[in-house]
C-alpha positions in Angstrom: 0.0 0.0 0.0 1.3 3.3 -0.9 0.5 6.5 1.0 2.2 9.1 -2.2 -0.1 11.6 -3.4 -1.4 11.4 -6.9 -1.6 14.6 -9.2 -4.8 16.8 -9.6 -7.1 14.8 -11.7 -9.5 18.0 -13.0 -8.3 21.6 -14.4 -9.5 24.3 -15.5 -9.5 23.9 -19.2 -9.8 27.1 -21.7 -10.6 25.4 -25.3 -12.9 26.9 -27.7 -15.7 24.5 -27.5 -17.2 26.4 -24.4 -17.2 29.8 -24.0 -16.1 29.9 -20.7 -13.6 28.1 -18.3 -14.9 24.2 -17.1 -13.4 21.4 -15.4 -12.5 18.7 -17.5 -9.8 15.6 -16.7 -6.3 16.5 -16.5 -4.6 14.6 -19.9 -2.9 11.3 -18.9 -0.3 10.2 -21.0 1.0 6.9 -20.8 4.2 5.8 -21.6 4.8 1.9 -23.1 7.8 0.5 -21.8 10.9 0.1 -23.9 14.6 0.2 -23.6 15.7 3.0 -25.6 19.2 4.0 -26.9 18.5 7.4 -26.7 16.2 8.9 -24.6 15.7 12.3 -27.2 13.3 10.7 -29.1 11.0 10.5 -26.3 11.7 14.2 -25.0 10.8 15.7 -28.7 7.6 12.9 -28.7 6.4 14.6 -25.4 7.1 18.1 -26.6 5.2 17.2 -29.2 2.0 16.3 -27.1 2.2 19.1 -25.0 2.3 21.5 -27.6 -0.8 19.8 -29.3 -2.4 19.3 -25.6 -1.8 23.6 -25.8 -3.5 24.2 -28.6 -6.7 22.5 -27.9 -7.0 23.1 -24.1 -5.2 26.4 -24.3 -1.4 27.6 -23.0 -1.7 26.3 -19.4 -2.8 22.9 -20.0 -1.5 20.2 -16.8 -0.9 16.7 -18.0 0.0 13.3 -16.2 2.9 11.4 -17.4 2.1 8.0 -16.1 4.4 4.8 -17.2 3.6 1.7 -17.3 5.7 -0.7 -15.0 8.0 -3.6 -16.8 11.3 -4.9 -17.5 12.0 -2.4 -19.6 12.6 0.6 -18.0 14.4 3.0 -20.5 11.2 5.1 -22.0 9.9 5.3 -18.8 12.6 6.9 -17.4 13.4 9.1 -19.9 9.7 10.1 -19.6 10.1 11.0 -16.0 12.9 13.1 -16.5 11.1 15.3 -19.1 8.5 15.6 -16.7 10.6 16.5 -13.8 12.3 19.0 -16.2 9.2 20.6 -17.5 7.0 20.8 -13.7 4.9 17.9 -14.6 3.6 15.0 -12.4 5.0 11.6 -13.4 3.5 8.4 -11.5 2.8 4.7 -12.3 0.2 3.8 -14.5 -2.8 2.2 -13.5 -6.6 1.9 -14.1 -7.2 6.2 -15.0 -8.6 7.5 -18.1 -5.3 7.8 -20.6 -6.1 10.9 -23.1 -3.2 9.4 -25.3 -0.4 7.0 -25.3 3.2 7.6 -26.6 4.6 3.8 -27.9 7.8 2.6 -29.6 7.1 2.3 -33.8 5.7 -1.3 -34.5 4.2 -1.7 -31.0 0.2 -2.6 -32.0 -2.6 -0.2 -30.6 -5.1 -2.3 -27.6 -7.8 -3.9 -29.1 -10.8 -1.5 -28.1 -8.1 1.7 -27.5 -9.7 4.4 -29.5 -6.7 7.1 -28.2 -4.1 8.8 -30.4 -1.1 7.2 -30.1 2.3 9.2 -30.4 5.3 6.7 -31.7 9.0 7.0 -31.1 12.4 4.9 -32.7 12.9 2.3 -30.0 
């Protein structure tokens, strides 16, 4: 049992499909696991999302990076780091809504997953 504190699950969001401010879930992106040679790939993938996260729910938009646990450690941790780097939460991965999900090229999308999903070189 684990006493940490997770991140903030609702913000503020500012897109234009309402006219004014309303709660909506904080995005939750979810890392799969892969060793990784080099872990720039996966800082330029997550750039990437957060600057399309900005410019449909506005400049101030919070996200989750949440990894999933495994053998292979590398993406994750170069996952956390960005999100160290940048001010953004970074915890384990386990039953929460996931707005999109970053993967290595080749890896196959869920059966049933219906969320983007970002790719790196692995």
């Amino acid at each position: 049992m684990t006493t940490a504190m997770r991140a903030r699950q609702l913000f503020d969001c500012t897109c234009d499909r309402r006219p004014e401010p309303h709660l909506t879930p904080v995005p939750r992106v979810v890392i799969t696991p892969a060793d990784i040679a080099d872990p720039s790939g996966i800082w330029a993938t997550l750039a990437e999302v957060w600057y399309d996260l900005t410019l449909f729910h506005g400049p101030k938009v919070p996200m989750i990076i949440s990894y999933e646990q495994g053998e292979s450690t590398g993406a994750a941790d170069a996952a956390c780091a960005w999100a160290v780097a940048h001010g953004f939460p970074a915890e384990p991965h386990g039953d929460e809504f996931v707005a999109l999900r970053i993967a290595p090229y080749g890896f196959s999308q869920a059966p049933g997953e219906d969320r983007p999903v970002y790719r790196y070189d692995a």
